[in-house]
N, C-alpha and C positions, 0 to 999 in steps of 0.2 A: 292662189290655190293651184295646183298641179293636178291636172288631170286628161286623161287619154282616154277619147273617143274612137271606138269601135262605131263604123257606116256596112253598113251591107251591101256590096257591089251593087243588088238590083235596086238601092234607096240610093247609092251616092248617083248612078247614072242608069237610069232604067233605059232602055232604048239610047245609050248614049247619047242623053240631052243635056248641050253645054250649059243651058238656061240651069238647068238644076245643080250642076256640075258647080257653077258661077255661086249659083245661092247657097251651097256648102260651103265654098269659099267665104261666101260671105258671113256666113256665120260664125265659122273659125277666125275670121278676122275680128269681129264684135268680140270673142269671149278675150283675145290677145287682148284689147284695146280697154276691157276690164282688170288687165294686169293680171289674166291667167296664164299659167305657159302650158302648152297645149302638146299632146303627141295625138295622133291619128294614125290608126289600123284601118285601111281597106278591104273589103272584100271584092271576094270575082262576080256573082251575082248570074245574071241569066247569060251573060255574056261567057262566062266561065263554062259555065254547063254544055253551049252550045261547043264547046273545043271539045269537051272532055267528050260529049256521045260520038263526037265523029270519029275523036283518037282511037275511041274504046271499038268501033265498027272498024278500024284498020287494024285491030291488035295490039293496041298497044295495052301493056299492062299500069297494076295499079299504080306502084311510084311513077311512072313515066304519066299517067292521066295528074297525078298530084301534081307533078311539075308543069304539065299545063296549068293546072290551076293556079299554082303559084305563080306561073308569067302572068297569067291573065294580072293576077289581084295586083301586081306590081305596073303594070300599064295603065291599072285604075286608078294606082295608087300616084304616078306622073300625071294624068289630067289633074288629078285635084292641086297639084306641087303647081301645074300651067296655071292654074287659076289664081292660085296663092300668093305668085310671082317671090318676089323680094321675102316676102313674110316666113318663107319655109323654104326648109335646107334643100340644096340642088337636087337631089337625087333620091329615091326610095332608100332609107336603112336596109340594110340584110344583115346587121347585127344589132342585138340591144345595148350595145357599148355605143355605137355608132350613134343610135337615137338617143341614146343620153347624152352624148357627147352635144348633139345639135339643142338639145333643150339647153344645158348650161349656155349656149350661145346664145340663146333667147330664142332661136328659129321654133317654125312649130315642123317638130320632126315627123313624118309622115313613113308609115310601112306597110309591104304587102303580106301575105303569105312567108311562112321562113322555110317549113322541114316537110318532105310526103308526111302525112298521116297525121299533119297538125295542124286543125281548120284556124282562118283569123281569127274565130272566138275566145282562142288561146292564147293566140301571140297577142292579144289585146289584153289578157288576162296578167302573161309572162313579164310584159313589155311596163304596166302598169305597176306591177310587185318589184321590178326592179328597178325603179325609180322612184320609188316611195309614192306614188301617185296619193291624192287624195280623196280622188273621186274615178271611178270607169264608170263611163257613157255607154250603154249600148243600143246606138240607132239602130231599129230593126224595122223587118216592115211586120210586124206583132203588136199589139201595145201593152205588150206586160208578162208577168210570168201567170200562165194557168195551170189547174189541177188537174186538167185534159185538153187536148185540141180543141180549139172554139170552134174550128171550121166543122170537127166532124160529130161533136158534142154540145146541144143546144143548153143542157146544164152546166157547162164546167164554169166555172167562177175563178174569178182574177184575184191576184194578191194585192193587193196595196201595199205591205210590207210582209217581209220575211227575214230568216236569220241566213248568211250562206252557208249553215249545215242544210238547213232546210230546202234551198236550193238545189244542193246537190239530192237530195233525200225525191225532190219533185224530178228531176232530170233524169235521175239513174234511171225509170222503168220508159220511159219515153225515146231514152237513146240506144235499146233495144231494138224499136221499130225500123223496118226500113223504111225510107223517106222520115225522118222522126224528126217531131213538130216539138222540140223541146226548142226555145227561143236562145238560148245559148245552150254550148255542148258541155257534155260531160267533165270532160278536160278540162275547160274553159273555167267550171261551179267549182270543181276540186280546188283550182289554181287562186278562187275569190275565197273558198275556206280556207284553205292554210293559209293565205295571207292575210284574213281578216280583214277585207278590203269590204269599203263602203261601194257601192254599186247602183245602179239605173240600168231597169230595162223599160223600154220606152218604144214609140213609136215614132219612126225618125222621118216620114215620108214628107212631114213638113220641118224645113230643117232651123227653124225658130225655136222648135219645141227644145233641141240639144239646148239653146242658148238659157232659156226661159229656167229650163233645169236646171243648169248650172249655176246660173247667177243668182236667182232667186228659191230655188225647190220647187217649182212651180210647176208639173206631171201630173197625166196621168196613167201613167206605168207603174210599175214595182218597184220598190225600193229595199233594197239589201243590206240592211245595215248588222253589224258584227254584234252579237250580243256585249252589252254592257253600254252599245251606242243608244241606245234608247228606251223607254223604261217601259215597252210592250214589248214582253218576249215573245206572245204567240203571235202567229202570221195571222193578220188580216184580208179577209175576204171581203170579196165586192163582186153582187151578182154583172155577168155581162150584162152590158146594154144592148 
């Protein structure tokens, strides 16, 4: 199976901890060694943030803070390549001809950030539809898609499953908010609906869970599956624990 995992900078290396860094690696090695071939989208994470407030106190404007971001996520996106060693292509992708290009070779292709104005939730989204992926992973530190912020809403309730219209349908009013606590972006839902793409959002902060998903369906996150792929079309709810 083909499938490309989305890490969220502050789950792949919170505080920049190689021990975590290592056990991502390690995980993505387990799913190769299951004879999946694997892409991986990095994100910047807290790391990222901490450049972009200080750019943004010097002046600098918004494409110029995205490019920060976008270095950052590609510096994240090298530890994890460090850790990987032999198993994944030398370098961050900065094109999805490129990342494909390293899948056919069997490497697992790894990327940061691409364009200002377009979070990794996309290029995970973009990177995955053009490659025919047949699964996108998204490690987040969330465990699922909700009806509202769990942090700020004691009610809101988790999907178990959904279609990715409905996705997009849950995202649209949430990616209004500033600081908006939609688990993937708008972009990102649009890009799983038109492609029809099966999906996981998931909580990635122990990184077994990616594997556990993959290999077996074995979550307990959201699951995105394209109408026709399963014969519950309304979204399933699950109160938080």
């Amino acid at each position: 199976m083909r499938v490309v995992v989305s890490v969220g900078g502050s789950v792949l290396a919170p505080d920049l901890d190689p021990d975590r860094v290592a056990a991502y690696a390690d995980a993505i090695e387990r799913l190769v060694a299951a004879d999946h071939e694997v892409g991986v989208v990095v994100g910047g994470g807290g790391v990222a943030r901490e450049y972009i407030e200080t750019a943004r106190a010097l002046g600098a404007n918004e494409v110029e803070l995205d490019q920060f971001g976008i270095g950052t996520t590609r510096l994240n996106a090298r530890l994890l390549i460090a850790a990987l060693g032999e198993t994944a292509a030398v370098s961050p992708a900065t094109e999805y001809d490129e990342a494909a290009a390293g899948l056919r070779r069997g490497e697992v292709s790894v990327m940061g950030g691409m364009t200002p104005g377009q979070t990794t939730d996309a290029v995970a989204a973009a990177f995955a539809e053009s490659v025919d992926a047949d699964l996108l992973v998204y490690a987040t530190s969330a465990d699922g898609v909700y009806d509202a912020d769990p942090n700020a809403d004691p009610d809101a309730t988790q999907f178990a499953e959904m279609s990715p219209a409905e996705l997009v349908e849950v995202v649209l009013p949430m990616s209004r908010d500033a600081g908006a606590s939609a688990p993937v972006d708008l972009l990102a839902a649009k890009l799983i609906d038109r492609a029809g793409m099966r999906a996981i959002v998931l909580d990635g902060t122990d990184p077994s869970a990616v594997v556990d998903a993959v290999v077996s369906g074995d979550h307990s996150g959201t699951d995105v599956i394209p109408v026709g792929g399963d014969e519950r079309a309304d979204p399933v709810r699950t109160e938080q624990s």
